[in-house]
C-alpha positions in Angstrom: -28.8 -80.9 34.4 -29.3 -80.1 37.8 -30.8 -76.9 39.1 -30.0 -75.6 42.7 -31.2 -72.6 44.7 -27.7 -71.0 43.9 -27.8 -71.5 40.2 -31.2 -70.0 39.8 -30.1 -67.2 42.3 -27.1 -66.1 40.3 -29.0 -66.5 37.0 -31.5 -64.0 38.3 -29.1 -61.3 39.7 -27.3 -61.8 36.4 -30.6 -61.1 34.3 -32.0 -58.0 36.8 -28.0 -56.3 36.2 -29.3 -56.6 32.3 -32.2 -55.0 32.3 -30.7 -52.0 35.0 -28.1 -51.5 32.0 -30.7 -51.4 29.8 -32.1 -49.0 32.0 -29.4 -47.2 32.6 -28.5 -46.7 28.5 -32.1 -45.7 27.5 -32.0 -42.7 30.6 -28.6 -41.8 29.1 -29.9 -41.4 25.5 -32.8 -39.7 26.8 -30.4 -37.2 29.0 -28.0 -36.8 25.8 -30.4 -36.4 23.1 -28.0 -39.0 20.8 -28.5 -42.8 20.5 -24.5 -43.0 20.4 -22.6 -41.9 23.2 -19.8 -44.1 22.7 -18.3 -45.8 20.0 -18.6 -49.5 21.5 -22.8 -48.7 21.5 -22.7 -49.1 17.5 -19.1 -48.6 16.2 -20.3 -49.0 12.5 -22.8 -46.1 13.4 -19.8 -44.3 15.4 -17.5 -43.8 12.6 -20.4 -42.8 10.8 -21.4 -40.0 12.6 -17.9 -39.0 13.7 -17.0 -38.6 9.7 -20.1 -36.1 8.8 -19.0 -34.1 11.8 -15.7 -33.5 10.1 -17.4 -32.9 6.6 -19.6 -30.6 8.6 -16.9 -28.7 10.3 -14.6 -28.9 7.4 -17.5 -27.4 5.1 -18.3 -24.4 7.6 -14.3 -23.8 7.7 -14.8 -23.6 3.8 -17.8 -21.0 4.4 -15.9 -19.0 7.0 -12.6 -18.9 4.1 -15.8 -17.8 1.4 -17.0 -15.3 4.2 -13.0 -13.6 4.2 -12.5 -14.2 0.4 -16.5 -12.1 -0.6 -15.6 -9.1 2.1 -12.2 -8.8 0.8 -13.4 -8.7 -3.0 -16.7 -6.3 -1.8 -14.0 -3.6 -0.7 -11.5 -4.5 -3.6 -14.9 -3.6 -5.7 -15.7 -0.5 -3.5 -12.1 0.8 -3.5 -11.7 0.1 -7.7 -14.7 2.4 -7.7 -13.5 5.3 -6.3 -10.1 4.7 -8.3 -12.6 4.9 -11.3 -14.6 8.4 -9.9 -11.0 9.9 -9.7 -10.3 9.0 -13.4 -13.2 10.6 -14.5 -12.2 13.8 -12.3 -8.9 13.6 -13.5 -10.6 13.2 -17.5 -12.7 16.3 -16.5 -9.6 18.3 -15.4 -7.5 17.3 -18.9 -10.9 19.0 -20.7 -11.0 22.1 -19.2 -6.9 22.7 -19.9 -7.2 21.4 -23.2 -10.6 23.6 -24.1 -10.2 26.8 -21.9 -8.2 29.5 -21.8 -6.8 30.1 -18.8 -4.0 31.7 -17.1 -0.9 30.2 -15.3 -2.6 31.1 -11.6 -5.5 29.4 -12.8 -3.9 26.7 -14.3 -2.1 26.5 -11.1 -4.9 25.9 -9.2 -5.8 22.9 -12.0 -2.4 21.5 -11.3 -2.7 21.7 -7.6 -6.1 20.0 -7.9 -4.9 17.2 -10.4 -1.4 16.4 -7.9 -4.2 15.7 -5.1 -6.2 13.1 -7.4 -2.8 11.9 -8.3 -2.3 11.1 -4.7 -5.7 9.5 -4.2 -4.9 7.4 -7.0 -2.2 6.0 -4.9 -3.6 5.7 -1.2 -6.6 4.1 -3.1 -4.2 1.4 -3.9 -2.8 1.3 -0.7 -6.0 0.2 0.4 -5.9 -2.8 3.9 -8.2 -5.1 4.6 -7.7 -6.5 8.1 -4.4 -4.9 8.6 -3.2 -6.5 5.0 -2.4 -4.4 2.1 -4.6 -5.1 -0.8 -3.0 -4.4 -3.8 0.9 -6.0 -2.8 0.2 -9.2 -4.7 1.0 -12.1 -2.4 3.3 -9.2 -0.2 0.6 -7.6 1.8 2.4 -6.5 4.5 3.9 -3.2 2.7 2.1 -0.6 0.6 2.0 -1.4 -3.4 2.5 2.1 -4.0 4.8 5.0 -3.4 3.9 8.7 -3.6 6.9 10.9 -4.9 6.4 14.7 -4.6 9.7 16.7 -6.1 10.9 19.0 -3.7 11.8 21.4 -6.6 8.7 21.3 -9.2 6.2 20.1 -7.0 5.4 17.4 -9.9 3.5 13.9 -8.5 4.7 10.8 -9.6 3.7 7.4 -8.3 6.2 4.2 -8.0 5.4 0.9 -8.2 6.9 -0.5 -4.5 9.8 -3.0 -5.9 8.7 -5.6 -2.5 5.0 -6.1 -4.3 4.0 -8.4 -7.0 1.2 -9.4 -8.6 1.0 -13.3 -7.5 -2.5 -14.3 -6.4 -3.5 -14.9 -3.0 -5.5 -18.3 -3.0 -8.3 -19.7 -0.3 -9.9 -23.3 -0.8 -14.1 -22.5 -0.5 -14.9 -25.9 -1.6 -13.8 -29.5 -1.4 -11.1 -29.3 -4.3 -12.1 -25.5 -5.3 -9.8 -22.5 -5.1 -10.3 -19.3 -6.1 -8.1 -16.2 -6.7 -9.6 -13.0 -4.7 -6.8 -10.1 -5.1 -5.6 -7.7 -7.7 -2.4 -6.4 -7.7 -1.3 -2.7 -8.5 0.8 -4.2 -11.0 -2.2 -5.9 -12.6 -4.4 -2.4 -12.6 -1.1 -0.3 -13.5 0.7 -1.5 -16.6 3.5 0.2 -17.2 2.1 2.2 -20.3 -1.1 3.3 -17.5 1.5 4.2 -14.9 3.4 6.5 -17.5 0.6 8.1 -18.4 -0.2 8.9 -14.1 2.8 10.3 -14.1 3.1 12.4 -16.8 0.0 13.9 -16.1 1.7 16.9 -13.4 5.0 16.8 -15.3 2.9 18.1 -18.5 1.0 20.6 -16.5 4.2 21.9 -14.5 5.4 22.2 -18.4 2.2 24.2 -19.5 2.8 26.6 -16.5 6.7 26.9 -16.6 7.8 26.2 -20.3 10.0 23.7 -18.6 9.4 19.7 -18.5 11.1 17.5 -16.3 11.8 13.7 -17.3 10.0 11.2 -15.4 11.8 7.4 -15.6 10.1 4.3 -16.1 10.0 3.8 -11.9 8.4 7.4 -11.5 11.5 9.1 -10.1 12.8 12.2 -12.5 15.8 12.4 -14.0 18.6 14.7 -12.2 21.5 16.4 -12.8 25.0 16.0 -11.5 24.3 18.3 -8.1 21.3 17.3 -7.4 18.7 19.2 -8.8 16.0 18.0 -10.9 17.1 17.7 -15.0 14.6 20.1 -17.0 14.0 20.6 -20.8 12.6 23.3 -22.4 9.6 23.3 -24.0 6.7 24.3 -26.1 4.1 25.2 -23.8 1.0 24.8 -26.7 2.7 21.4 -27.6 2.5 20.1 -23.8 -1.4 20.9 -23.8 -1.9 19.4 -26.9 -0.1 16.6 -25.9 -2.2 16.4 -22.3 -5.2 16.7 -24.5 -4.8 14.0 -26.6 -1.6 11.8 -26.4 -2.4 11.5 -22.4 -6.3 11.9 -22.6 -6.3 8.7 -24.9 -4.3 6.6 -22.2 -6.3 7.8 -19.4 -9.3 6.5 -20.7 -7.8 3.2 -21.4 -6.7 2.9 -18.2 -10.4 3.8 -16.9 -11.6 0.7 -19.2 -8.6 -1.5 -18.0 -9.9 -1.0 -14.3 -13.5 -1.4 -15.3 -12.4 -4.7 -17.0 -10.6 -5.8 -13.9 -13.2 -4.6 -11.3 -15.6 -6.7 -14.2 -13.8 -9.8 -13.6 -13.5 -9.3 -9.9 -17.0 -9.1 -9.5 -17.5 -12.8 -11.7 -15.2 -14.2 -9.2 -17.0 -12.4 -6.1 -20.2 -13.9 -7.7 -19.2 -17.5 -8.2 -17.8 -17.2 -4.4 -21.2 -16.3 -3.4 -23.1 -19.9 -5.3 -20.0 -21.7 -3.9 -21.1 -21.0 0.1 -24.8 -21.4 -1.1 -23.6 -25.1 -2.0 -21.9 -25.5 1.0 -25.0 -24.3 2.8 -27.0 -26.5 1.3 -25.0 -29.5 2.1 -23.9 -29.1 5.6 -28.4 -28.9 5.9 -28.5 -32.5 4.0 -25.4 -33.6 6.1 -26.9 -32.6 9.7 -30.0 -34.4 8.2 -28.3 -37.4 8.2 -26.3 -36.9 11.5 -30.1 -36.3 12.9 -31.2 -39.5 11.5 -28.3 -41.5 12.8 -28.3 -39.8 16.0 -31.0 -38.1 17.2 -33.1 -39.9 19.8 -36.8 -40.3 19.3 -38.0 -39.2 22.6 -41.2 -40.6 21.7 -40.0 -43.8 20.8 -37.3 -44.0 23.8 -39.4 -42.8 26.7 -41.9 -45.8 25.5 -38.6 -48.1 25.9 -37.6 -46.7 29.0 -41.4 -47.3 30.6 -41.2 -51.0 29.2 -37.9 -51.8 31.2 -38.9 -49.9 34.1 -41.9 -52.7 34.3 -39.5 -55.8 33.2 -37.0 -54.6 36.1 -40.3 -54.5 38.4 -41.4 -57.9 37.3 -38.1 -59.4 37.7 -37.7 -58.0 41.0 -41.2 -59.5 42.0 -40.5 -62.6 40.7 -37.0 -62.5 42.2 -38.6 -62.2 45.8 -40.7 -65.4 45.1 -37.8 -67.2 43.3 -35.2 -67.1 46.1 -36.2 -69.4 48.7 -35.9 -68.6 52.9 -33.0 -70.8 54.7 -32.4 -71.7 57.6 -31.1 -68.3 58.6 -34.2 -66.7 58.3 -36.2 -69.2 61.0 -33.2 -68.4 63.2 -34.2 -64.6 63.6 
């Protein structure tokens, strides 16, 4: 095989371009801080890395749904409280009526008091979180719950808003987990709870006036022909007998019901909570092994970078002996 002045010449330039790529690629790792900057460096090791950035980002997407789903059960839990601190005024209220003697101003003033819980009882359930109404089932964009006052009596009923359901609302927190985070007024309100709300004023307007208006099944009352609200006459020692115990007995089941419900809220606000510990934990293990794969060892890379800096030297030393003067360079 024959060797000439050209061939070695063009070997060498060939072989000093090598090692100023080689160069070139260990200053780049060293300026990125990653071994891969492209997918033709390693594309095994590319793919690699590019699907435990999508675990990773899918993972904290899970944490950040986990994040929404926890704040919207802590004020589900905070708001069920208070629903539960208004029972028990509303409990204390029955007692005094059903154990005192008092007269109709007074019992007036009860009434007054007792229309107002009613009320909170309602708005409480018109809670929002984020603009969304809590307590509308999978409609969260109108109140659950409408407040009726009668014109006439003055009696407080609440009405289940027709529009609302009690469908859950569903968020993914995990790969291939999903968890139901709402309760619906429907769901805390049976239909035997909500009759016993609303005949709670009805039976103290009776107590007062000796006259009891009907409350139907959707908390409107019954009217006449012209207009006016339908009333019944009745026994005013009956109605407090009634409120006493008849009522008493289903508003303490519907404290327990709620207790029960804000119960199993909590279990799901709790197994929420270990879920995003999980996903903490593994988006640690997965940036681990993104670190590993690629990470630069600056250590390891600046010692590279020093060894082809003194190949490059010695090639360009040997270069400048290799490359022999022609007749051009006499002619000078």
């Amino acid at each position: 095989m024959r060797i000439t002045n050209t061939s070695m010449t063009r070997n060498h330039m060939y072989d000093t371009q090598q090692n100023l790529t080689r160069m070139n690629k260990i200053s780049e790792q060293l300026d990125s801080g990653k071994v891969i900057n492209r997918v033709s460096d390693d594309p095994h090791k590319a793919i690699r890395i590019m699907n435990l950035n999508n675990e990773i980002r899918y993972t904290e997407k899970y944490n950040y749904n986990v994040d929404e789903v926890v704040g919207w059960m802590e004020t589900t839990d905070g708001s069920l409280d208070h629903f539960g601190n208004i029972l028990n005024d509303i409990k204390k209220n029955i007692l005094e009526v059903g154990n005192g003697v008092y007269n109709d101003e007074e019992l007036k003033a009860i009434q007054s008091e007792m229309n107002e819980k009613i009320k909170d009882l309602g708005n409480v359930l018109n809670t929002t979180y984020a603009g969304k109404y809590m307590y509308g089932g999978t409609n969260v964009d109108e109140p659950p719950i409408n407040v009726l006052v009668d014109d006439e009596t003055g009696v407080v009923t609440l009405q289940l808003n027709p529009n609302s359901n009690t469908d859950n609302l569903k968020a993914d927190i995990s790969d291939g987990i999903n968890i139901d985070y709402n309760l619906s007024a429907g769901e805390i309100f049976t239909q035997e709870h909500l009759d016993a709300i609303n005949s709670l004023s009805a039976t103290m307007n009776a107590m007062i006036t000796g006259e009891k208006v009907q409350v139907k099944s959707d908390g409107t009352l019954e009217k006449n022909p012209d207009g006016t609200t339908k009333k019944a006459t009745v026994d005013k020692v009956k109605e407090r007998e009634l409120l006493n115990s008849n009522i008493k007995g289903k508003i303490d089941n519907l404290s327990n019901h709620a207790l029960d419900e804000r119960t199993s809220l909590g279990v799901r606000a709790s197994t929420a909570e270990k879920v995003r510990e999980l996903n903490d934990e593994n988006i640690l293990n997965m940036k681990g092994v993104l670190s590993l794969d690629q990470d630069v060892d600056h250590v390891e890379k600046f010692i590279e970078l020093k060894s082809a800096e003194l190949v490059y030297q010695a090639s360009i030393q040997v270069g400048a002996k290799l490359i022999q003067p022609t007749i051009l360079d006499y002619m000078r």
